[in-house]
N, C-alpha and C positions, 0 to 999 in steps of 0.2 A: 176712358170715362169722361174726361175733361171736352173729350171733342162730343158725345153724347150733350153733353150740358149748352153747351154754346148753340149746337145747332137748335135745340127745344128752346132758347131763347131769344133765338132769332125767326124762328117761325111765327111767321104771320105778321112781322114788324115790317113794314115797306119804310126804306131808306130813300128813296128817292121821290121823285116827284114833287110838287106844288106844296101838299099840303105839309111834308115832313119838316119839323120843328117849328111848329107855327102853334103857340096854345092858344087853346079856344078861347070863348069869351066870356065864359063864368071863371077863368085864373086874374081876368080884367078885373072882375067885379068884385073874389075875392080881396086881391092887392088894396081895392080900393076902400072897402070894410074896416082889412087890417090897418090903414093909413087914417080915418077917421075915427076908430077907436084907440088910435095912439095919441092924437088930437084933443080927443074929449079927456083923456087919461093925462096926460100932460097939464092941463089948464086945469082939472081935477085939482091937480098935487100941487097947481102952484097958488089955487086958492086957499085949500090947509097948510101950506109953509107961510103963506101972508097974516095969518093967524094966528102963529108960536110967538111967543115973547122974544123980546132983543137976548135976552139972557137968562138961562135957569138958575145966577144967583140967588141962593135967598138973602133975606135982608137981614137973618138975625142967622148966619151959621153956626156961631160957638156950639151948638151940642153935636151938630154932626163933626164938627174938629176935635171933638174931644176924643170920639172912636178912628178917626180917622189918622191919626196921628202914629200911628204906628201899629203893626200886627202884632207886639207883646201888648199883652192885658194889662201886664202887671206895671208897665210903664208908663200907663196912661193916671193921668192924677186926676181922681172923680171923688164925688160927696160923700161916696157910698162907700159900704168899708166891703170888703172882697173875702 
């Protein structure tokens, strides 16, 4: 069976000659598409990271420290009575 399969795979494949492994000239032109939309893509993403702030500190944390302080509830000291 396995010799059936190889030879239906090699039919009509010509191994030799000039033109065997040479890709044509639209795999040129694709490579070249992919290369310039990795380009536009790139300088995309470095105009939006030139835009993020130096730091997502905020200026006044205390309320998000207050839940963050630990995952018991009951340990967290709030206004609010529980």
């Amino acid at each position: 069976m396995a010799e059936g399969a190889t030879f239906l795979a090699q039919n009509g494949v010509e191994t030799t000659g000039p033109e065997f492994g040479k890709a044509p000239p639209v795999a040129a032109a694709i490579i070249l598409l992919l290369a310039v939309g990795l380009f536009l893509l790139i300088r995309s993403m470095n105009k939006h990271l030139a835009n993020l702030p130096e730091t997502f500190e905020r200026e006044h944390p205390e309320p998000d420290q207050a839940v963050d302080e630990g995952t018991d509830r009951s340990a967290v000291e709030t206004d609010q009575p529980q």
